[in-house]
C-alpha positions as CSV (number, residue, x, y, z in Angstrom):
1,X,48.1,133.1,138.7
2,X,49.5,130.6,136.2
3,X,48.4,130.9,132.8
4,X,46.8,127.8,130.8
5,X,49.4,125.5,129.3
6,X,47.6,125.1,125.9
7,X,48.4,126.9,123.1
8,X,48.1,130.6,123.2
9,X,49.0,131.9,119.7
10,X,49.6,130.9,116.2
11,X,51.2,133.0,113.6
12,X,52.9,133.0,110.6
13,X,56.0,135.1,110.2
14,X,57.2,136.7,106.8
15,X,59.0,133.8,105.8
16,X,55.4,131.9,105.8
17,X,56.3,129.6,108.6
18,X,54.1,128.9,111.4
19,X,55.3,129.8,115.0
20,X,53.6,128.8,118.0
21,X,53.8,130.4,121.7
22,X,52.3,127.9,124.1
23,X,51.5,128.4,127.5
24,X,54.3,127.4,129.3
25,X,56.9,129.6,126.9
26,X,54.8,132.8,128.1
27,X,54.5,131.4,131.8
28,X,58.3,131.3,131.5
29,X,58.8,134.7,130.1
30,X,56.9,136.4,132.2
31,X,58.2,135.2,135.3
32,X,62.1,135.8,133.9
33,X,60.8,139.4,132.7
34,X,57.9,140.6,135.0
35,X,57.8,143.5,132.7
36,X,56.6,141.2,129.6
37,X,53.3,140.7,131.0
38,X,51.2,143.2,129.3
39,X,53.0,142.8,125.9
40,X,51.4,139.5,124.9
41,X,50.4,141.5,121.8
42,X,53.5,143.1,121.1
43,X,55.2,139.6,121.1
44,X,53.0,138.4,118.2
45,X,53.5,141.5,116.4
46,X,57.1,141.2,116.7
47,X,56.9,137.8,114.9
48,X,54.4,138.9,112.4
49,X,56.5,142.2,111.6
50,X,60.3,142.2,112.4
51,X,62.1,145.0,112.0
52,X,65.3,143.0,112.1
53,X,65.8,139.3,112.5
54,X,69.4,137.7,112.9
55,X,70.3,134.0,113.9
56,X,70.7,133.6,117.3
57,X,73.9,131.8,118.8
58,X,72.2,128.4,119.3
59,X,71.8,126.3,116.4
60,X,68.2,126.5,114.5
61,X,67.1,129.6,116.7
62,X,66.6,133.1,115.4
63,X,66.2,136.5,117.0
64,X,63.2,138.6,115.9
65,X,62.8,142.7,117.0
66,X,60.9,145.6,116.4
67,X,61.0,148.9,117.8
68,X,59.2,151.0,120.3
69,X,57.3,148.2,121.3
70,X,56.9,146.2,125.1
71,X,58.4,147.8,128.3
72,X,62.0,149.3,126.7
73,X,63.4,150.5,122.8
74,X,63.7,147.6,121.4
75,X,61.6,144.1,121.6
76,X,63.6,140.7,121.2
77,X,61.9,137.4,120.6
78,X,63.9,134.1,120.2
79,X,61.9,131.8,118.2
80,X,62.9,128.0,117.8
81,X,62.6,126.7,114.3
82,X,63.9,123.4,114.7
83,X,60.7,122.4,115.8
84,X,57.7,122.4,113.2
85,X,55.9,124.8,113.9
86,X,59.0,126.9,115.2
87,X,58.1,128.1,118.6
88,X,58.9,131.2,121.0
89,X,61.7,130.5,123.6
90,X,61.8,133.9,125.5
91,X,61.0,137.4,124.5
92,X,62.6,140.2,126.9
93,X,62.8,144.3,125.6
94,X,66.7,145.9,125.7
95,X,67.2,149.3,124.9
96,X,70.4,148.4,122.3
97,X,70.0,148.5,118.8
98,X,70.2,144.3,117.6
């Protein structure tokens, strides 16, 4: 079942900047990482509460984590800021520290 395209959360991170995940990003996440789809919450709480952040390779993208959250160790989520608001590209869990 295809979830609805519109927007599904908005949140600010520490920096006080708004980040959006729409429909389609968690649509895409979920069907590149089947194991994402109960951790809708833990997504959000990942941008609300990092326990790390670092740029991410591409240019105006950074990497938000926290710990013992979603299906492994660690939770990633790439959030694209070069959009206002910045908005969640992918979120996947890896068991290496960032």
């Amino acid at each position: 079942m295809k979830a609805k395209q519109g927007l599904r959360a908005s949140v600010i991170e520490p920096d006080g900047r708004t980040v959006v995940l729409t429909g389609r990003a968690w649509d895409k996440i979920r069907a590149g990482h089947t194991d994402m789809a109960p951790y809708e919450r833990d997504v959000i709480q990942t941008i609300t509460h990092p326990l790390h952040r670092e740029d991410d390779p591409r240019p105006g993208r950074e990497r938000y984590y926290t710990e013992n959250l979603g299906p492994t160790r660690w939770l990633r989520v790439v959030i694209d800021f070069s959009t206002d608001p910045g908005e969640v590209v992918t979120a996947f869990g890896h068991d290496n520290e960032p």
